[in-house]
DRENMARRO-527934 format. One line per field, with one value per atom (N, C-alpha, C): residue in one letter; chain; atom name; y, z, x. Coordinates in steps of 0.2 Angstrom, whole numbers, plus 5000, padded with zeros to 4 digits. Atoms other than C-alpha are relative to their C-alpha. Example, Ala and Ser with C-alpha at 12.3 -4.5 7.8 and 13.67 -1.06 7.14 Angstrom:
<nodes>
code <- a	a	a	s	s	s
unit <- A	A	A	A	A	A
site <- N	CA	C	N	CA	C
y <- 4994	4978	5006	4994	4995	5005
z <- 5000	5039	5000	4999	5036	5003
x <- 5004	5062	5004	4996	5068	4996
</nodes>
This chain:
<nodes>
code <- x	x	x	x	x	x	x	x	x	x	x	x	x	x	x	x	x	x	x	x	x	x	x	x	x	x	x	x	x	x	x	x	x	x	x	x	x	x	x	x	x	x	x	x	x	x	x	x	x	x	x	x	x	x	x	x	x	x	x	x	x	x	x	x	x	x	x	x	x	x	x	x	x	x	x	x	x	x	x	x	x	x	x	x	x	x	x	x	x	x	x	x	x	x	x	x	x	x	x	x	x	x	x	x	x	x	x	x	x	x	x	x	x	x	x	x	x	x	x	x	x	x	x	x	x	x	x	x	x	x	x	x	x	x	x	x	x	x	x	x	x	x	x	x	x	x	x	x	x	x	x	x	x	x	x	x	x	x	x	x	x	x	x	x	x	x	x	x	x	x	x	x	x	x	x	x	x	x	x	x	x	x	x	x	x	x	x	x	x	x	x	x	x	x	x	x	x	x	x	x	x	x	x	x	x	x	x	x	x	x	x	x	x	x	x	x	x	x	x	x	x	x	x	x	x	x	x	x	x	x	x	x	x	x	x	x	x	x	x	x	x	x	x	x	x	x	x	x	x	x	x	x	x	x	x	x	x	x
unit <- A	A	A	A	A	A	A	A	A	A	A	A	A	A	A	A	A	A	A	A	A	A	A	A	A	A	A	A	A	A	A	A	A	A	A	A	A	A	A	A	A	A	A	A	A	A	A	A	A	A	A	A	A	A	A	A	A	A	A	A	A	A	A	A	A	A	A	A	A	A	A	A	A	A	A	A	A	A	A	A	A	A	A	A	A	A	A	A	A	A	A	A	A	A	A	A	A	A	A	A	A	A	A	A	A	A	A	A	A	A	A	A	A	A	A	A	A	A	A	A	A	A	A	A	A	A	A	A	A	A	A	A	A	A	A	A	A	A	A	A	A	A	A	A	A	A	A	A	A	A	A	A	A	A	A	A	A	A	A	A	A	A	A	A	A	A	A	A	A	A	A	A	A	A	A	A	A	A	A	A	A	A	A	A	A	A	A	A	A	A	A	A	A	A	A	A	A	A	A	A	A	A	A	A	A	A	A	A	A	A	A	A	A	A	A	A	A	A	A	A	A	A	A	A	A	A	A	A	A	A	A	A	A	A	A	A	A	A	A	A	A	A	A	A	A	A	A	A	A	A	A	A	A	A	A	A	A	A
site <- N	CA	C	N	CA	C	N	CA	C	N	CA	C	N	CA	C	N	CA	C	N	CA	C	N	CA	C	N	CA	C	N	CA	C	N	CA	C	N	CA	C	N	CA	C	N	CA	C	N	CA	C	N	CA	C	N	CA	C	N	CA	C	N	CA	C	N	CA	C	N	CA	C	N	CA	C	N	CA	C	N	CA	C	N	CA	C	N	CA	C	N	CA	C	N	CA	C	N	CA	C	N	CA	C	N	CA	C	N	CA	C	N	CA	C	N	CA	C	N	CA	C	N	CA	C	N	CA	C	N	CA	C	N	CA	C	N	CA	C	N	CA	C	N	CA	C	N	CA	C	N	CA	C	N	CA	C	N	CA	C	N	CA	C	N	CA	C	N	CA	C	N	CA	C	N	CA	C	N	CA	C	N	CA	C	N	CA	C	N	CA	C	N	CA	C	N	CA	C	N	CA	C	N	CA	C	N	CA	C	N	CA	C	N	CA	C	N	CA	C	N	CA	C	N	CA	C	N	CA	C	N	CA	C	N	CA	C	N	CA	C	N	CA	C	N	CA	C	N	CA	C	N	CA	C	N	CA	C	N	CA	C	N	CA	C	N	CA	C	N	CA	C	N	CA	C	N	CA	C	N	CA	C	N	CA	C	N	CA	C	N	CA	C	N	CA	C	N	CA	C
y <- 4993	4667	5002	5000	4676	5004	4996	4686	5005	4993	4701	5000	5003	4688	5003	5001	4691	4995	5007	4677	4999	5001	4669	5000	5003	4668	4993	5007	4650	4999	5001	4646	4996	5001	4644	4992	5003	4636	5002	5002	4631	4999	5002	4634	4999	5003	4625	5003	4998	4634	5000	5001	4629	5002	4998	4632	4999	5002	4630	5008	4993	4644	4999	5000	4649	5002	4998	4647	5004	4995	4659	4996	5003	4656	4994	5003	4644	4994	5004	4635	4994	5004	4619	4996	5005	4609	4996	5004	4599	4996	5006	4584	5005	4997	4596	5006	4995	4611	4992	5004	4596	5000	5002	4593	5005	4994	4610	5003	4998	4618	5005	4996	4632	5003	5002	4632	5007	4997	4642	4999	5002	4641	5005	4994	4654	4998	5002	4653	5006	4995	4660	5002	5002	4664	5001	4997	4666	5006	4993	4683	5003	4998	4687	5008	4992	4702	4998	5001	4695	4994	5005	4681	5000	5001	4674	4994	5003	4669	4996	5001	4656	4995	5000	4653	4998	5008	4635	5002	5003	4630	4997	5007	4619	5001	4998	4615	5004	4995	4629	5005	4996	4637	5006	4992	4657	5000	4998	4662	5006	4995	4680	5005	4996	4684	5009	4995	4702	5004	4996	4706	4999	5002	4698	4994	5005	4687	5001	5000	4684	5002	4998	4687	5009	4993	4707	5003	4999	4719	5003	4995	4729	4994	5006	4712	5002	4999	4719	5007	4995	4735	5000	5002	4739	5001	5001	4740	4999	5000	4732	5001	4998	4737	4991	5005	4719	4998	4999	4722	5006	4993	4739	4999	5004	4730	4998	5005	4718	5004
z <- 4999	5068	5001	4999	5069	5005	4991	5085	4998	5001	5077	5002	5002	5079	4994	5007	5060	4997	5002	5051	4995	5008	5038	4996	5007	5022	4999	5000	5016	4990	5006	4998	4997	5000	4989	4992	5007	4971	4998	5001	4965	4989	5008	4944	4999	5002	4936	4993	5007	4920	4998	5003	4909	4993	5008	4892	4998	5004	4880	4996	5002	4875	4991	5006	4856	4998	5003	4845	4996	5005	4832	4992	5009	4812	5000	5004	4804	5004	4996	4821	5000	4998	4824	5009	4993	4841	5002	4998	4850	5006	4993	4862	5006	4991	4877	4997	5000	4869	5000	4999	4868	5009	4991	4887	5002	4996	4894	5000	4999	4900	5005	4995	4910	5007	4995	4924	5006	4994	4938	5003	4998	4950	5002	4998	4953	5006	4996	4968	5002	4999	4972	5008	4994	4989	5003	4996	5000	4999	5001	5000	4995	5008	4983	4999	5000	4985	4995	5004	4976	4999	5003	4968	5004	5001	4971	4994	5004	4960	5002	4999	4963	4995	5009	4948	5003	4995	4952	4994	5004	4945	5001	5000	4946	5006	4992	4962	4999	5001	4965	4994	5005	4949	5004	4998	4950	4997	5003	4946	5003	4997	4943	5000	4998	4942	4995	5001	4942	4998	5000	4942	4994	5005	4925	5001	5001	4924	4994	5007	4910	5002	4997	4920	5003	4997	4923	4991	5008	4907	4999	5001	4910	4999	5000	4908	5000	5001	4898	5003	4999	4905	5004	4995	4914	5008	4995	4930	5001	4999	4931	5007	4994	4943	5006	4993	4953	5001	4997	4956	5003	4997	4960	5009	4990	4977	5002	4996	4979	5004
x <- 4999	5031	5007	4994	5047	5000	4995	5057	4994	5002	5045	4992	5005	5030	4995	5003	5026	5000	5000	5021	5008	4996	5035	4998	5003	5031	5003	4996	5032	4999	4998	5036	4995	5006	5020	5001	4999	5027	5008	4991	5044	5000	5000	5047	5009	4992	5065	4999	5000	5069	5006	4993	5084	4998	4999	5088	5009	4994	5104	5002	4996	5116	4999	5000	5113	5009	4996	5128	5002	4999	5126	4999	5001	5125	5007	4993	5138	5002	4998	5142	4996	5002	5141	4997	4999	5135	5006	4995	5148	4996	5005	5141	5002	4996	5148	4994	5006	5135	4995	5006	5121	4999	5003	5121	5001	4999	5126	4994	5007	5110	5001	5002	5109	4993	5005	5098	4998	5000	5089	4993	5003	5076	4994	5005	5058	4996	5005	5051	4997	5005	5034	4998	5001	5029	4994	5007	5011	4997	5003	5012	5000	4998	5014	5000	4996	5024	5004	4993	5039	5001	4995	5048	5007	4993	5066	5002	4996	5077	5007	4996	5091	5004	4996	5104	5004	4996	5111	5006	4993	5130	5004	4998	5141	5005	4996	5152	5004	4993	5164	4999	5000	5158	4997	5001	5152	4995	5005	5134	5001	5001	5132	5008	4993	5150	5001	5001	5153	4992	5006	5134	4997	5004	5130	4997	5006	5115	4997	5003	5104	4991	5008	5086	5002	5001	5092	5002	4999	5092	5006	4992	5108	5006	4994	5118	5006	4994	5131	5004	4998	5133	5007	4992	5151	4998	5001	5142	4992	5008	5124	4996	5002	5113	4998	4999	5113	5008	4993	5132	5000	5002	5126	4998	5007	5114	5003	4994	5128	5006
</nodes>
């Protein structure tokens, strides 16, 4: 229980989802596109109110920079609404 004695919720199920960036028509692959894979991680909880989502990258690297991700639908917008909450 917490300070609130509410229960925590405890993390019921863990999903890994990757995928590879599409290069478009005409391009080729380079062995550096073959391995790069973009990654992130769904976790379910008990109380199946909600999900989280945590979008791994690489040491020092920046997931989410300026509020573009690829799991929100305004991505390309100049101001998406998860830079909006942040």
């Amino acid at each position: 229980k917490d300070l609130a004695g509410s229960a925590v919720p405890q993390m019921s199920d863990v999903h890994m989802i990757s995928h590879r960036y599409a290069l478009g028509p005409g391009k080729r692959e380079s062995a550096e596109d073959r391995l790069t894979y973009h990654s992130f991680l769904l976790l379910e909880w008990d109380h199946g109110r909600h999900t989280t989502v945590l979008e791994l990258a690489l040491l020092n690297g920046v997931g989410g920079y300026k509020g573009k991700v690829n799991w929100c639908e305004d991505r390309d917008a100049p101001l998406p609404s998860l830079y909006k909450a942040m």
